[in-house]
Each structure stands twice: as C-alpha cells, then as structure tokens.
N, C-alpha and C positions, 0 to 999 in steps of 0.2 A: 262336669262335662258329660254329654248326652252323645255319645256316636251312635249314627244308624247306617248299619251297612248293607249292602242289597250283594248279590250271590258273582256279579261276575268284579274283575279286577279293577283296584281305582275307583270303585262307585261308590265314595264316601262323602258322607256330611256329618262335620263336627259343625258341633252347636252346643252353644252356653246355655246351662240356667235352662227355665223352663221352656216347652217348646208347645205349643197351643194350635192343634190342627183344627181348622172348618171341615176339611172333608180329607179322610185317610187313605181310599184307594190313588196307588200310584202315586206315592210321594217318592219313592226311591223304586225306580225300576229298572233293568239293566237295559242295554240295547241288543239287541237281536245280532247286528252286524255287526260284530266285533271292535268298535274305534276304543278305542283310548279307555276311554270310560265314560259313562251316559249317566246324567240324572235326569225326570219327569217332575219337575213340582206337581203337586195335587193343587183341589183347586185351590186353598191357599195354607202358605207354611209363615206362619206368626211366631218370631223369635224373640222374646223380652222375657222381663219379671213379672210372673203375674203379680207377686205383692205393689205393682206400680200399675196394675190397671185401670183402679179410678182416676191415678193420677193422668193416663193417658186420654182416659175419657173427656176426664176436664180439659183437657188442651188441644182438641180435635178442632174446637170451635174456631181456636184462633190461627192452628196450623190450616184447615180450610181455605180461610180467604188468601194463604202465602202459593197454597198449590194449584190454587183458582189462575195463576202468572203460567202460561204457558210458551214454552219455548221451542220452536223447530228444529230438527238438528239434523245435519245433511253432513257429504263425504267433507264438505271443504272446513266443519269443526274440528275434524281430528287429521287434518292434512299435516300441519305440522307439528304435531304430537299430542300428546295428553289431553282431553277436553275436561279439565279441571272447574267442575261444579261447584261455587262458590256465594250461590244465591238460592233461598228457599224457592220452592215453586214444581210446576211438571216441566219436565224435558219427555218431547217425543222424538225418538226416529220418525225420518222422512221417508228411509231408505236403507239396504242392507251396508254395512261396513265391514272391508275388509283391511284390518289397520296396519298399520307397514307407511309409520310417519317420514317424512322427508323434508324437516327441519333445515334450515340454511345454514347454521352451523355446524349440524353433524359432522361426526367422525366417520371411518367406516362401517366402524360399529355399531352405528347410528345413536350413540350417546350424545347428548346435545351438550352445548356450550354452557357455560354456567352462566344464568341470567336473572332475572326477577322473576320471570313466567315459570322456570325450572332451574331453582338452586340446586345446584351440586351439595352445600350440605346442608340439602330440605328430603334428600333422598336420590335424587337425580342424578347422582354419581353412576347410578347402578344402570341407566337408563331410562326410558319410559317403559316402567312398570305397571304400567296398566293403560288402557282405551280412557275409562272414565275414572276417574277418582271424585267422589263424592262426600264436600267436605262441610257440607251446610247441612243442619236440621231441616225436616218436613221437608223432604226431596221426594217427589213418584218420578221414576224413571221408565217410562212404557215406550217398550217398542216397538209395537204395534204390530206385532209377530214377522219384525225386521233381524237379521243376521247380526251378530257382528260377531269376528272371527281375525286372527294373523293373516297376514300372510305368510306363504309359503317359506321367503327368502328373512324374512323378518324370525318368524318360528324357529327359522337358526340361528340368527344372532343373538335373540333378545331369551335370555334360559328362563330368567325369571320375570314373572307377570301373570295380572288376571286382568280378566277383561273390564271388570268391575272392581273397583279400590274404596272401602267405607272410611276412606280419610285420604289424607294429605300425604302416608307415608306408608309405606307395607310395614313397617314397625312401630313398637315404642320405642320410648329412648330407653336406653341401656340394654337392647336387646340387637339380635340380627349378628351381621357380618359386622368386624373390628370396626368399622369407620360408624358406624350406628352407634357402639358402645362408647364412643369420646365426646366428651361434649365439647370438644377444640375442635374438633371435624365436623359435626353435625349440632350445627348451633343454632339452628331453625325448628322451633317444638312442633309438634305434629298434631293436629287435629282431626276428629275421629269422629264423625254422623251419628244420629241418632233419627227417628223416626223417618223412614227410610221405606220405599214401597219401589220392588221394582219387578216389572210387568212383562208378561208379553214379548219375551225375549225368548229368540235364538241364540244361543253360545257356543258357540264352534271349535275350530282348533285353538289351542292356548298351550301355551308349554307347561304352567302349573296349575291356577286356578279360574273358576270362569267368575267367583264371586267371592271375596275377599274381605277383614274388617280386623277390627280391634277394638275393647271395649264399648261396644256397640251395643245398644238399646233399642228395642223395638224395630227390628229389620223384618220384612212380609216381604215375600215374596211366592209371588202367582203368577199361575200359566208361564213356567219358563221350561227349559228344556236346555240341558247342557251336557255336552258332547265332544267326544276328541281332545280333552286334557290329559293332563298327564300327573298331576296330583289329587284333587280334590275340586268335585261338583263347586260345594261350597266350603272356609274356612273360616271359623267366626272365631276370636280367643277374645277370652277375658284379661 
C-alpha cells in the first residue's frame, strides 16, 4: 500500500501496488479555502501492476472498439438512484449532477425497496452508496468538466457513500458492517471494474469518498479535482 498525503486535513489517496505518473506536478494539492478536503489529479494518475503492462497493451486494441459505444448521461439517469454501469463503453455527462435520488419506494431515509435494480443483500441495505457504481471492464467515464456532488439534505441522510463506486458493492464479501459479513444476508457476490478511465470530473460534497474500488486493476484517472469529502480523495484496496 502506497499513501500519498498532501499537508492540509483529509487530503489522502490510498492506492495499491504500483502507481505510474505521466506528469507529477499537482497530483495531490491541498485547497486554499479550507472544504473538507481537496485533491488535484495531475495530468494523469495510472493505478495497476506494472508487471501486467504488456498484458494491458495487448488489450487496448480490443477495449477500444467497446469505449468507441458512447453514452449521454443527464439529471434524469440518476433521478431515481444509482446509475449502475453495467456495459463496456464511454459514459459522458451532459451536465452538472446534484445527487439526492427520489426513488418511488423510498423510506424517509431514502433507502430504497429491495428490488432487482437494488437488492437489499447486493448492498442496498445501506442505501445508495454511491451516484455511479461502475461494474463493467473498459469503462472511460468523462465528465466533461461537469459537477457531481450531494445534496445538501441527502449529505445528512445518506453517511456513507462516494460519488464513484469501482463495483457493484462498497465491499468484499466477509468484510464491512455484520450483514456484509453473512452469506444468509448478502447472497448477491460483488463485482469489481477493472480497466477503468475516469475524466474531467468535478467531485463535490460527499460524506466519504469522491472515488472508491476494491481489487481494482488499472484505474487512470485525469483532470479530476475532488473536494468537500470527508474521508478520502480517493480509496483503492486490494
């Protein structure tokens, strides 16, 4: 495990295994106006094995044609919760998102009802933990230097969450809070991205994380800027 910490509070990024910079000024820099905690990507931060570079090389050719699939994404994807990324390809914002979903079943908690879209034990017990969760290989998610952020009334409810989720679940199994640890309660396995690019993002308030994973290979991320959390920039575990 590789931490790199910058000088003012909260301004961390754990990162697995080796970490591979293009360009090293302002990869972690603090913010001036005091939020939360700020991170600055440089112009790109490449998180994998190097000993699996050629193997990435070799497969560039065929992740290509799947991110060559472009897709729009506007307020009305994540109106009623989680915009769950389950096909290779680019996802672009249209527009800034301020997430604070309003699911038809919600509670007041705004935990949703257990459904197919959001099993209760796939994770969803705990709410929507995250804006995106991103569960397919050869994913670029560019923002196009669009926002996304809580809302304010949301930010209270919802304690844990990132804005970005490198899987189907904020855990492995047999890890987290008791109902993660049973396999009688959480009987939906988790899947977890790998060759993963995400761009050009604004990342706002979050109560924990702005960018999230587990067992994750080859995650790059450039031109982001993340801001007003309250754990970690970014949290990668093995």
């Amino acid at each position: 495990m590789v931490r790199l910490f910058c000088t003012c509070l909260a301004c961390t990024l754990l990162l697995p295994q080796a970490i591979v910079a293009a360009s090293y000024p302002n990869e972690a820099q603090c913010d001036s106006t005091g939020r939360r905690g700020s991170v600055v990507s440089g112009s790109m931060l490449q998180v994998g094995s190097v000993s699996r570079k050629t193997s990435l090389q070799l497969e560039e050719a065929s992740s290509a044609s799947e991110k060559a699939r472009v897709t729009m994404l506007d307020r009305s994807h994540f109106h009623r919760g989680t915009l769950r990324i389950r096909s290779s390809g680019t996802y672009r914002l249209a527009e800034d998102i301020t997430f604070s979903p309003n699911h038809p079943g919600r509670s007041w908690s705004r935990i949703p009802p257990d459904t197919a879209e959001y099993p209760q034990q796939g994770g969803y017990f705990l709410g929507f933990f995250a804006a995106v969760a991103i569960e397919a290989n050869n994913v670029e998610l560019d923002c196009q230097g669009h926002e996304i952020k809580m809302s304010t009334e949301f930010h209270k409810l919802q304690r844990f969450y990132s804005h970005i989720e490198l899987g189907s679940s904020p855990f492995t199994l047999g890890q987290g809070p008791p109902q993660f640890k049973s396999s009688l309660v959480t009987t939906v396995p988790p899947v977890f991205s790998s060759h993963v690019t995400i761009k050009n993002c604004k990342l706002g308030l979050s109560s924990h994380h702005a960018i999230h994973g587990n067992n994750n290979n080859f995650v790059t991320i450039e031109h982001v800027q993340m801001y007003d959390f309250e754990a970690a920039g970014v949290g990668l575990n093995e």
